[in-house]
Structure formats: C-alpha cells, structure tokens
N, C-alpha and C positions, 0 to 999 in steps of 0.2 A: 430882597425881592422888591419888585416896585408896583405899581399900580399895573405899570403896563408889561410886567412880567413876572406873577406869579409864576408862571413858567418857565422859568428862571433858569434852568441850566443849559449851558452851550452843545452845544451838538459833539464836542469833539471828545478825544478820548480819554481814556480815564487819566492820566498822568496830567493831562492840561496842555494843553500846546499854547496856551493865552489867548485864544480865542474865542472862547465863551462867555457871556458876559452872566450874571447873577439875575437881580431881580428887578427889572425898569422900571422907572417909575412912570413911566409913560402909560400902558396899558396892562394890566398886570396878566400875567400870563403870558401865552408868547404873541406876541404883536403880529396883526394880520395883514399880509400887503395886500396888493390888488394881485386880480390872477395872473395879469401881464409880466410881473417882477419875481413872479412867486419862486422862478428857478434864481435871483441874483442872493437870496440870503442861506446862510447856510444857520444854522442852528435853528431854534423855535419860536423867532420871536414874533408877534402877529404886527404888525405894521399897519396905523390907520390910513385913511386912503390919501391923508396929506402925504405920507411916508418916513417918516420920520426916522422912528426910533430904532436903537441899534443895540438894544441889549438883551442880552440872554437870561434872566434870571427876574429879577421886579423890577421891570422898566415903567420909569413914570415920565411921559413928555414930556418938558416943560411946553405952555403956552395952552391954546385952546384946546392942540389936540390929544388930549389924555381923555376926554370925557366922549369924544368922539370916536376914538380908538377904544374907550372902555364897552361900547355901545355896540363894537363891531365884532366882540366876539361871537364865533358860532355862528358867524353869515362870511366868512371869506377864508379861503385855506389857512389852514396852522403853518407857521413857522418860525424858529429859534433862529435869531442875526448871531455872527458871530460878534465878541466882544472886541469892541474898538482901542480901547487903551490896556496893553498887556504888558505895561513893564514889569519886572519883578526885584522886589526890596533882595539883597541876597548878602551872603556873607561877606562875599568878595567885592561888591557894587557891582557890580559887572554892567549892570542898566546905569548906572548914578544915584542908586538908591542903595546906602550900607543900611545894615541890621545895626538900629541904631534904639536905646532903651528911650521911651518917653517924644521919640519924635512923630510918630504918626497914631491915627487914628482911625479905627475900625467903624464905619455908621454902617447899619443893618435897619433892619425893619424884624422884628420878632416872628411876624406874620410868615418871613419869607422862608420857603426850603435851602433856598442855596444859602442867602446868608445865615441862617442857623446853622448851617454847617462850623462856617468860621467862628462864630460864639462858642462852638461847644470845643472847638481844636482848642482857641483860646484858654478856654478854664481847663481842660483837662492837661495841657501842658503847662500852666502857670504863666502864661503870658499879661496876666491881667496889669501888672505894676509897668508891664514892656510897650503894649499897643493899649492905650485906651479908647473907649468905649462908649459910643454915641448910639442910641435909639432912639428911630423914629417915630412919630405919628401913625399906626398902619393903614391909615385914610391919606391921598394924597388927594390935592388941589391941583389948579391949571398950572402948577409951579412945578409942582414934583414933589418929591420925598421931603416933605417940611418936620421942624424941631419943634412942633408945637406943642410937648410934653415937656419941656425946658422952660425954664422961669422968662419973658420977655419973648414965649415964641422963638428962640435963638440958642441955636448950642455953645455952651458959655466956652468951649476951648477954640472952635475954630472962630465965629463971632459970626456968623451966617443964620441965615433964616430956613433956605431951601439947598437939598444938598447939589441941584442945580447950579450953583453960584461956582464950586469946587471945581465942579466941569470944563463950567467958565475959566477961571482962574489958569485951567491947563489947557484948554485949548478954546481962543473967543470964536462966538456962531455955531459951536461944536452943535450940527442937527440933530443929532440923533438921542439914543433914549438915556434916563439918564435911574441907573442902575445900583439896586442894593446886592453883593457888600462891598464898598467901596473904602479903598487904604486912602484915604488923605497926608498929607506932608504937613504938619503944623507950622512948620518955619514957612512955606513959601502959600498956604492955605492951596495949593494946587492937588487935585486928583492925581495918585500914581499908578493903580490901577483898580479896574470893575471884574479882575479876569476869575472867577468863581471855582473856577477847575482847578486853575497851579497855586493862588492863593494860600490853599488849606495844606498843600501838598509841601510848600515853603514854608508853611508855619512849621512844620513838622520835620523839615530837615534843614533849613536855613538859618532858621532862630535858636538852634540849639544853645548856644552862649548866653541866653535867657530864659532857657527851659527853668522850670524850679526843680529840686531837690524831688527826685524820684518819680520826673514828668513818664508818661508810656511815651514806645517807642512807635508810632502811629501809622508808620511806612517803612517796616523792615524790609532791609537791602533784599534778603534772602528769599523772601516772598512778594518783594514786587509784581514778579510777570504774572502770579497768580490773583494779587491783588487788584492787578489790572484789568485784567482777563474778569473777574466779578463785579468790578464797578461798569467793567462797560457796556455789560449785558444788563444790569438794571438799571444804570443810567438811561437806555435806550428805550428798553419796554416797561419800568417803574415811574423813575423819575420824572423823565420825561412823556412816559407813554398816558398819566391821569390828562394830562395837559391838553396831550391829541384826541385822547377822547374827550375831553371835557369843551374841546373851542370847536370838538368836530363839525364842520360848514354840511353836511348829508351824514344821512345813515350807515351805508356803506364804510365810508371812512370812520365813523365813531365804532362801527361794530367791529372793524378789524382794529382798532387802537384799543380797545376793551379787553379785547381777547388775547393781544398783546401783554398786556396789564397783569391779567390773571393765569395766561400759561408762565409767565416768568416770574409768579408771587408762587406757585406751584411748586413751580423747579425749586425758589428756592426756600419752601418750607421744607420738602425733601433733604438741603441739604440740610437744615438746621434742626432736622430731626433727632440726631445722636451727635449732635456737637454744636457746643455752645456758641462760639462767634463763627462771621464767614469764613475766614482764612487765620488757619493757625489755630492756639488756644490761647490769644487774649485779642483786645479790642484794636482795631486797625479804622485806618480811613473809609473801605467798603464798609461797617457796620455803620460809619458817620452817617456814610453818605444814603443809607436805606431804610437809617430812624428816621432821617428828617421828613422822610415822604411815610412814614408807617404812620408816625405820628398824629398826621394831618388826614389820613387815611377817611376815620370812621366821622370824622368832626367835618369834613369839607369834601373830600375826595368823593366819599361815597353816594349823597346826593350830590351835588355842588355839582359835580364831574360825569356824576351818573356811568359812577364805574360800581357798579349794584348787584355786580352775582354774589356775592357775597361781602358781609363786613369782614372787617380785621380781625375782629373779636369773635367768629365763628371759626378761625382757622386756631385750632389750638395749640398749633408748635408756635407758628409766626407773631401769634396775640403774647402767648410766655418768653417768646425773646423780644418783642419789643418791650413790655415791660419788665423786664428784666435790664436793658439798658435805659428806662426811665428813670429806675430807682437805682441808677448806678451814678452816683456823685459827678456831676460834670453834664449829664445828658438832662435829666428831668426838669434840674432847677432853670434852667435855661428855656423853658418851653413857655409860650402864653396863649394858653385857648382862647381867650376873649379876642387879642389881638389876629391871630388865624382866623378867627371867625368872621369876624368885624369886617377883614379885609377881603376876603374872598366873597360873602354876601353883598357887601356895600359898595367892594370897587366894580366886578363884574356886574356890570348894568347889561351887557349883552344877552347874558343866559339868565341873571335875576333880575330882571328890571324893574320889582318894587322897593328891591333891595334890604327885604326883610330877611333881618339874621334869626335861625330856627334856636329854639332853645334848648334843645340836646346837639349832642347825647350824653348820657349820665360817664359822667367822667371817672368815678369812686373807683372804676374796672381796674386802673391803672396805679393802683396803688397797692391790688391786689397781691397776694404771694405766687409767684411764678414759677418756685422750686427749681429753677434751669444749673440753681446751684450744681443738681445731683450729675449734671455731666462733668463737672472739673471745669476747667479753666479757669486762667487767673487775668481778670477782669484788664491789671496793669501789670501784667509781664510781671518782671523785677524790680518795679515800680510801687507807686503807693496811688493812694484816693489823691484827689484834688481837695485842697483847705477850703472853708465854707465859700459861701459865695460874696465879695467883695460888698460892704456896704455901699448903701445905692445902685447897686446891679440889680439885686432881688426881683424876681415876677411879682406883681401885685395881687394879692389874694382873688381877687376877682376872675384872674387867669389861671388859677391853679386848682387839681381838684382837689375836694374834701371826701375825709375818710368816712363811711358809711355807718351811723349811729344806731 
C-alpha cells in the first residue's frame, strides 16, 4: 500500500491481468483525479489535481504531491489507476525475469491490504529464504514509501532510501504513483513489478521450485473459475468497495458503496456459515484476499471509512472465520495494527485532518477461540503449517494483541 493508495487493489479481475497496481505511495487510498479525467483511469486510484499517480494499491507520489493528494481525499471522485509496470518473474522468463532463489526483493508496507496479501502468500508457501523482505515506514514523506525503520534510514539490500528510487532505476521521470508491493531486481536495483493481482497468483504457481516442503496449494487448477468467480465479487464490493465508501466525494455515492460493502459481507457470511474456507475445504488465494480487508475492518474500516452498519465482530460467522485464519500460522503473525492504524489516521489528512489515531479497538477478540475447527477442513490441504516466523520478520509487540488477563 502506499500513502496514496490505501486503496490499493486494481480494478481488474481476479486472476490479475497486470494491471492493478497495490498500495501508492502517493495518496493512500485510491487517488483522486479531477472530474474531467475521471473516465481515463481505470481501477481506484484517486489522483491529486497535479495527476500524477498511477497505482492501485498504496500509492505514495513522490515530490510535493502526496500531501496534496493526501488532502484530497473525500472531495473528488474515487478511482483505482490501473498498474503501470506488469512484468511477471515466471518460471519460463517469459517477461526476462526467471524464478530465481535470492534475486529479488518484496518492499510492502504492513499498513497495506494488497501488499499483506503477498507477505502472507510468501510465509505460507516458504518463500522467505527465495524473495526477501523489505518493510516500510507506514507514514510516507514527499518522497514516497521511505526505509526509515532500517538502520541509516536505508534498506541495507537494495542501498536506497525511498522506494521511489526503484522506479527510477526502471523507468527515469516515471510520473506516476509509486506503489506497495513492489518485486525489486537486486542485481540491476530496478522495479519489475507493482502488479498486486497476478503477483500473489505467481507466487503460487510460478515459484513452485522454491515452494518448501509441504507449501499449500493456494490456486488449485481444479477450482480456479470458482475461485475466480469469489474473489471478484469481493474484490469489487469488499475490497475495494471500504475505499469507495470511505473517499466517497457526496452522499449518494458513499451510501451506495456502503451498501455494496455490506450486501456482499452478507452474501458471503451465508456462505461461510457450514463451511470453513471460500472455496473447497482448505485455504486458497480468495480467503488471502478477504483477511486482508476483514482484518482491517473494525480497526480502520469501520470508522476511518464509515462503513458503520455494523462491526466485524457483531457478525458471528464472519468474526469466527476471520479469526480463525488469524490464529492460523502464516496469516496473524504477519498482521500490525499499530502500523494500519498509524497509516490510515495519519496519512489520510482528507477525511482526518487532525490526524489523530483513536486508541481502540480492544484487539484480545482476536485471539479468542473460534471453534470453526467443528466444520472440518484442512487448513493446508496435504500440506503442513508454515515454520515460525523468520528472525527479523516478527511484528513488534506494540502491533500485536494481547491475551486478556
């Protein structure tokens, strides 16, 4: 995610066509254009009235206009840019990028929905030794998505400050927004892609030569069109739909992006009423892709967004599977409330403009017993847990909840 796209997922369809970009750092949420432009971008991204940015997910501008665009949310129509650089790393290169151990690098933003997608693909396949792993700041500057959690300000593999630089590196003047999750090249320090949709979807069948030892299989051939067929219906009105209510420019449009929100959290408590994950009986990419927004739900969503008919935690199917895949190895430890929090109150100056972050909600719920055991399913197929989490990965206590005393 970035500053300037918390809003972060691309408009397109579930399989990924490379066209959606993640989280800009530009304006976080989706970038607002002016209303003249508003038909040339296709996904969420909101556009400041410089015009800048072009990413789908956490777009952070580089230069003055991040704070300008951060200002504009909720005063100019929603919209997601599609993503600009869609190469894809693949087994075959087929782009000029091979599936290669230790050559590139994942930066995310913890804060972000899209790129927490790719974090959790990551651990739960055992990619961690394959792609490493760079976290940002979840506050950006006029620069963008900066390393200033890093010793020197600076992420010590690729040697950069802002992950703007990366951009650079791969394409000079590049205007547009400059987006979390982004696969870096270590060898040539160049950006290969921001593309948030097919990313997760290639970790999961491209990388397999660096799967570990009893990785899930995340995108069964056999359940594809239906795994499709459910990410794209909460991509549309979940994922994306907190977003269009939350940057809503009138009432009209927030009250039908609301409604959107919550007829399709509806639909899909119903289905997860007598069955444990979306599709199938163990964990697939649609389950990735609908923690990362449940997550974020009661913590930001629900005022931040003022998607308010209800919390997460009043629906009782939907609250037992989300935490049921919190406390499932690969999904929880990968979460930071502080950093969600942080960045959704502090960067969105449009809709919070003291940019006071609240101090709930009491997080303990989440750690709760969810019993969802009692429908069956096997979390990793014929698969196993993911091994702890890598040293130096770990959330910092301050992001994590505690169990209630």
């Amino acid at each position: 995610m970035s500053a300037a796209e918390d809003a972060g997922a691309g408009a397109a369809g579930a399989r990924g066509t490379g066209t959606d970009v993640g989280d800009t750092a530009r304006d976080d949420g989706d970038m607002v254009k002016g209303d003249e432009d508003a038909g040339k971008d296709d996904g969420d991204t909101v556009l400041g009235d410089e015009g800048a940015a072009q990413g789908d997910g956490d777009t952070a501008k580089s230069g003055e206009g991040t704070a300008r665009s951060n200002a504009a949310y909720g005063r100019k129509p929603f919209k997601r840019s599609k993503s600009h650089f869609a190469d894809r790393v693949t087994a075959d290169a087929r782009d000029g990028w091979p599936v290669e151990a230790g050559r590139y690098r994942l930066v995310v933003s913890r804060a972000c929905p899209w790129a927490s997608r790719a974090v959790i693909s990551r651990r739960l396949l055992g990619l961690e030794d394959g792609i490493s792993l760079a976290v940002t700041d979840p506050i950006q500057d006029d620069r963008s998505w900066r390393f200033t959690l890093d010793p020197d300000d600076r992420d010590p593999v690729l040697g950069i400050r802002y992950l703007s630089e990366a951009y650079d590196a791969r394409e000079t003047g590049y205007p547009g927004g400059v987006s979390v999750p982004a696969l870096v090249d270590t060898h040539s320090g160049k950006l290969v892609t921001n593309d948030y949709q097919q990313l997760t979807l290639d970790l999961a069948t491209e990388w397999t030569s660096l799967h570990r030892p009893g990785a899930p299989d995340l995108y069964p051939e056999p359940l594809r069109d239906e795994i499709d067929t459910v990410m794209d219906g909460i991509y549309r009105d979940v994922n994306n739909g907190v977003y269009r209510a939350g940057f809503a420019a009138g009432q009209s449009e927030y009250e039908s992006a609301c409604r959107d929100v919550f007829r399709r959290l509806e639909e899909t408590s119903a289905r997860l009423e007598r069955r444990r994950y979306l599709v199938g009986d163990t964990i697939t990419e649609a389950d990735i892709r609908l923690f990362t927004t449940l997550v974020r739900f009661d913590a930001v969503y629900h005022g931040h967004f003022k998607c308010n008919v209800r919390k997460l935690s009043e629906d009782p199917v939907l609250w037992a599977y989300a935490r049921d895949l919190f406390q499932t190895p690969g999904f929880g430890d990968t979460v930071d409330f502080d950093h969600i929090k942080r960045h959704y109150y502090q960067v969105h100056t449009g809709i919070n403009p003291t940019a006071v972050v609240p101090l709930g909600p009491d997080l303990s719920g989440w750690l709760a017993p969810h019993h969802r055991e009692q429908l069956g399913g096997r979390p990793f197929g014929e698969g196993t847990a993911p091994g702890p989490v890598p040293q130096g990965e770990e959330v910092p206590p301050e992001g994590r909840p505690e169990r209630r005393r």
